[in-house]
C-alpha positions as a Python dict, from the first residue, in 0.01 Angstrom:
ca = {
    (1, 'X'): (0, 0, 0),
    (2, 'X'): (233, 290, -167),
    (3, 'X'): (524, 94, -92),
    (4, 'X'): (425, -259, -174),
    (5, 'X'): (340, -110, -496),
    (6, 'X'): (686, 52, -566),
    (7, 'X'): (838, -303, -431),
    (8, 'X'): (655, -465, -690),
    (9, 'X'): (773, -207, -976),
    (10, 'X'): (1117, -280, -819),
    (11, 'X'): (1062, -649, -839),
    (12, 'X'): (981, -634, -1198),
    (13, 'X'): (1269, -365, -1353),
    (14, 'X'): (1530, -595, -1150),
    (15, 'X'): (1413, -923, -1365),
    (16, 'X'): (1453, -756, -1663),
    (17, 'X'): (1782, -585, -1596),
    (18, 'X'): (1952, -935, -1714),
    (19, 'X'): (1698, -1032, -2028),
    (20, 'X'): (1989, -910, -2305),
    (21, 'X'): (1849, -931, -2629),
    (22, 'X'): (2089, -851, -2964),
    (23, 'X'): (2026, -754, -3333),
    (24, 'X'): (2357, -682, -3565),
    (25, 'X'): (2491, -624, -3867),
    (26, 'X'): (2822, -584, -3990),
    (27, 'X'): (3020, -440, -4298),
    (28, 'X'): (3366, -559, -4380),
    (29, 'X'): (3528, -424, -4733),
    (30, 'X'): (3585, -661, -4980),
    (31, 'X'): (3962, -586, -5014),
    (32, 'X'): (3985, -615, -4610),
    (33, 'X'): (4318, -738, -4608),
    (34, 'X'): (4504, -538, -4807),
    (35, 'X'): (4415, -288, -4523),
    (36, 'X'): (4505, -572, -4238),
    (37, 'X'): (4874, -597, -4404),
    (38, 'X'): (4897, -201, -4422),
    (39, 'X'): (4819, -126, -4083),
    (40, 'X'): (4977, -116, -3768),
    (41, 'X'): (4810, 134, -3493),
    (42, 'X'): (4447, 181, -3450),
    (43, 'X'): (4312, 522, -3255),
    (44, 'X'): (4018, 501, -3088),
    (45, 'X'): (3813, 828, -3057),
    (46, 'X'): (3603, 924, -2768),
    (47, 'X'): (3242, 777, -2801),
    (48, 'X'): (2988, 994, -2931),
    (49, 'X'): (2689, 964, -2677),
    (50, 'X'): (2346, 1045, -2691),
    (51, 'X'): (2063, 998, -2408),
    (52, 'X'): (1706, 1026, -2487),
    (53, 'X'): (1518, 1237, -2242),
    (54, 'X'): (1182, 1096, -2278),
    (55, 'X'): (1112, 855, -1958),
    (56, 'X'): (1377, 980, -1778),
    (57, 'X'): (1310, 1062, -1352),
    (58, 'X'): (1110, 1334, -1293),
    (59, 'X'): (1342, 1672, -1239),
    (60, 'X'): (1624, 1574, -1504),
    (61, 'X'): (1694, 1792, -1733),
    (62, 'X'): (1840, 1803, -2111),
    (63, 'X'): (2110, 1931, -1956),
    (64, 'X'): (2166, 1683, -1694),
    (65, 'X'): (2205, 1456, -1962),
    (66, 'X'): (2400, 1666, -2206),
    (67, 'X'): (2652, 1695, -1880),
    (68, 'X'): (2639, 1287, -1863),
    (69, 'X'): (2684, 1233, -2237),
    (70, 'X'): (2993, 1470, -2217),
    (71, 'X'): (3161, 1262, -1918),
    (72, 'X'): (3014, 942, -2006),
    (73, 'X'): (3228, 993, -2402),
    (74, 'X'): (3539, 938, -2236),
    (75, 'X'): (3446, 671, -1998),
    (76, 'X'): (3330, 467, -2284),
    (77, 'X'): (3655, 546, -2484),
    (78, 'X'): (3862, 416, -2179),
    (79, 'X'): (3672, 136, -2104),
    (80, 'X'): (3657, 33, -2496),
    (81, 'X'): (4035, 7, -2533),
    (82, 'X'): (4066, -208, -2170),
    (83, 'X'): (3772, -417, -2302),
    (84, 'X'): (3892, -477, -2649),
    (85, 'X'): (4237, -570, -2465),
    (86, 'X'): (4081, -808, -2197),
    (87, 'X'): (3895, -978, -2426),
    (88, 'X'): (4125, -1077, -2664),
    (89, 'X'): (4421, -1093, -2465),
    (90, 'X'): (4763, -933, -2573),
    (91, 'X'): (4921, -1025, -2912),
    (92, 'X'): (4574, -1145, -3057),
    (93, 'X'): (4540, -810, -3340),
    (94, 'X'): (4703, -750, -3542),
    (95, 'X'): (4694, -415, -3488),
    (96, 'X'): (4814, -231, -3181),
    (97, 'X'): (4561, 73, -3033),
    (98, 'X'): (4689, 411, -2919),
    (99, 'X'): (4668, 491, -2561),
    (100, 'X'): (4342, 723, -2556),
    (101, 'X'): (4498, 928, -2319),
    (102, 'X'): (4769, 1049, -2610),
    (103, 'X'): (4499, 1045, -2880),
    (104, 'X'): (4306, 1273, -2693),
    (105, 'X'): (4588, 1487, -2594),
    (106, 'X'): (4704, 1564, -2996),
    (107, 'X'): (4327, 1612, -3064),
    (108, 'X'): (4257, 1877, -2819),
    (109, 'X'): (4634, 1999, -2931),
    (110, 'X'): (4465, 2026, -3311),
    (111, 'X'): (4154, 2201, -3228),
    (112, 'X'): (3979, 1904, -3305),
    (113, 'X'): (3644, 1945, -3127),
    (114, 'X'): (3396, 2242, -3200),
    (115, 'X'): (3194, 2409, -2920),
    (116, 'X'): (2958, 2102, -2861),
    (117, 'X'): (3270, 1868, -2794),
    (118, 'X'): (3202, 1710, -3128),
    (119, 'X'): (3490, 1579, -3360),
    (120, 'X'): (3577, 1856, -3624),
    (121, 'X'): (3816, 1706, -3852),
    (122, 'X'): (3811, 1413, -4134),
    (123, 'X'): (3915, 1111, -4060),
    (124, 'X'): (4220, 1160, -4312),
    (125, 'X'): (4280, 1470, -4122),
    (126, 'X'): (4275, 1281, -3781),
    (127, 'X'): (4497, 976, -3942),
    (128, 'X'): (4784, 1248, -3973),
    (129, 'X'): (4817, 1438, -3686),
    (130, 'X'): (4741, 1125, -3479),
    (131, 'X'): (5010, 949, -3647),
    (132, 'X'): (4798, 587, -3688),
    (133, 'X'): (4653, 381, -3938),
    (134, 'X'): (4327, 366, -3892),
    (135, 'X'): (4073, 545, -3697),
    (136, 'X'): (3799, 374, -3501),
    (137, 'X'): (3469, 595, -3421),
    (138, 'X'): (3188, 489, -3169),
    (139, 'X'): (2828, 617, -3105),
    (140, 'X'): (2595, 509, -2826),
    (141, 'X'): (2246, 588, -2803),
    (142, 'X'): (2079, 539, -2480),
    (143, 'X'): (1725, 543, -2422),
    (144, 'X'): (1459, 415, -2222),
    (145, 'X'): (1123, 298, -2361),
    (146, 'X'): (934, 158, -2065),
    (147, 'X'): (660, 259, -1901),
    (148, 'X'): (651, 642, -1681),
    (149, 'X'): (615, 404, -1376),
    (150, 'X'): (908, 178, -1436),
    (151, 'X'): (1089, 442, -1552),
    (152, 'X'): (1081, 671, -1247),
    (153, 'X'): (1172, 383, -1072),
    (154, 'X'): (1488, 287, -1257),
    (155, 'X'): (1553, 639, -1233),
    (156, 'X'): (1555, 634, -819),
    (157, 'X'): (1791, 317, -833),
    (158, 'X'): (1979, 422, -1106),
    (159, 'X'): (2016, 805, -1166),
    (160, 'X'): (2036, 1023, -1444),
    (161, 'X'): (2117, 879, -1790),
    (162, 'X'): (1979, 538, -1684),
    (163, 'X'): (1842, 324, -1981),
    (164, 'X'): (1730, -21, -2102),
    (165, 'X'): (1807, 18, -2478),
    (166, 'X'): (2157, 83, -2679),
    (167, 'X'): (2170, 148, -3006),
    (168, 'X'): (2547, 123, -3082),
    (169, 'X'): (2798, 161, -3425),
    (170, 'X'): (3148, 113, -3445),
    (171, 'X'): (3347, 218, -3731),
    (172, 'X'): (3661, 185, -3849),
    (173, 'X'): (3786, 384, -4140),
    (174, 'X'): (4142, 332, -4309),
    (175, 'X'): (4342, 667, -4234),
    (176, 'X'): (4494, 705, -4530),
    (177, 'X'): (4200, 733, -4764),
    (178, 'X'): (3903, 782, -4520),
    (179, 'X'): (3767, 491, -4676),
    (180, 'X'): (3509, 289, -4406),
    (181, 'X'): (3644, -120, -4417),
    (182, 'X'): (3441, -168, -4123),
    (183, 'X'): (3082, -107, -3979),
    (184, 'X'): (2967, -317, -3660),
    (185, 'X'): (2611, -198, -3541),
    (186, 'X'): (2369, -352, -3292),
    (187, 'X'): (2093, -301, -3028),
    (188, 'X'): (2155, -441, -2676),
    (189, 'X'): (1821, -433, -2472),
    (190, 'X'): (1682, -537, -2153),
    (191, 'X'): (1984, -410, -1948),
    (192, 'X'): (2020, -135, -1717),
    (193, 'X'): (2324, 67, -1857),
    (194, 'X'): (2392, 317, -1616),
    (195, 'X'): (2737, 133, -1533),
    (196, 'X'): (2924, 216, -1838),
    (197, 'X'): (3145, -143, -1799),
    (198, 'X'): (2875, -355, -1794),
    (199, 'X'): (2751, -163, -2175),
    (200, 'X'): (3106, -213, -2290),
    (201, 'X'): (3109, -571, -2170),
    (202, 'X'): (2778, -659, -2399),
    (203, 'X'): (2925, -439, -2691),
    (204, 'X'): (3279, -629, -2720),
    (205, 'X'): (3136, -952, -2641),
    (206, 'X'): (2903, -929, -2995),
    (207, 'X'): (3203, -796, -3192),
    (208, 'X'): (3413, -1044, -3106),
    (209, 'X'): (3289, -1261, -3354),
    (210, 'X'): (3336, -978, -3663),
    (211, 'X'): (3633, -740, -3559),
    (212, 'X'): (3868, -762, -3816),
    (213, 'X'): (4231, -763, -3682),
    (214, 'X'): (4218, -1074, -3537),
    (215, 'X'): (4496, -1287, -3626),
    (216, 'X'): (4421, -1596, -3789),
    (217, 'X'): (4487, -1928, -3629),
    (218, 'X'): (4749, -2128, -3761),
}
């Protein structure tokens, strides 16, 4: 009886793991491409994560996920850059992006995280040492609001950090100035995002339709 019960809980958090549903809304300065024209190299920080520990599997702690948010930062920076890049293809920006592994290199070289692994500096202040244009910042929170049953079950299949909700924002500020000319934010829900690809996947797939660099068809 115990286990066709848990089969049926299974049942049930595997048909939703592919319902996706999507609310956005974007920001894009007025004066956008006086920006465009001006820049050349986009850095993309490492993600700012955040997992909500309500509804996670019984025994994980804050600091299991604290640990997971931590790794998970620059596994979503790596797989942001490939994703952007896939997507669109080479020679579709207009704008080039650093390889994360050098941004992250001169930012640990500038004392640029404080003791939580947080970004310390302003975004002018990043612009210089980093040596780009533009600065592109990303924050992820992940959290779970289902039911304690079908959340101890997603947590058996899926492990710590599992969740069925994002709440994402992408900025991208102008280096120079610090001014923001672009906010993409959005809610992805119904998914399963313990693989950290198939998250990144959803996310570039929605901005494709806003991100600002594109070059314009002829």
């Amino acid at each position: 009886m115990f286990y066709r019960n848990i089969k049926s809980k299974i049942i049930v958090v595997f048909s939703s793991f592919w319902m996706v549903s999507c609310a956005s809304t974007g920001y894009l300065v007025e004066n956008f491409e006086e920006y465009q024209i001006a820049h050349e190299t986009v850095s993309i920080l490492p993600v700012d994560v955040k997992i909500n520990l309500a509804n996670q599997a019984k025994g994980i702690t804050q600091d299991d996920l604290e640990r997971k948010e931590k790794s998970d930062s620059l596994a979503y920076q790596k797989l942001l850059q490939s994703r952007f890049l896939a997507r669109f293809g080479k020679g579709a920006y207009t704008v080039r992006f650093q390889d994360v592994g050098d941004t992250n290199t001169l930012l640990k070289r500038n004392n640029a995280f404080d003791e939580d692994g947080k970004i310390n500096k302003t975004k002018i202040e990043l612009s210089k040492f980093l040596n780009t244009d533009a600065i592109m910042t990303t924050s992820i929170s992940l959290s779970k609001p289902m039911s304690q049953g079908g959340a101890i079950v997603t947590g058996l299949l899926f492990g710590v950090g599992s969740a069925n909700k994002a709440d994402i924002t992408v900025n991208i500020h102008d280096g120079k100035t610090g001014t923001l000319i672009w906010d993409y934010e959005t809610t992805l829900e119904g998914l399963a995002f313990t693989n950290q690809d198939q998250l990144v996947r959803s996310l570039v797939a929605n901005v494709s339709g806003t991100f600002p660099y594109k070059k314009k068809k002829k």
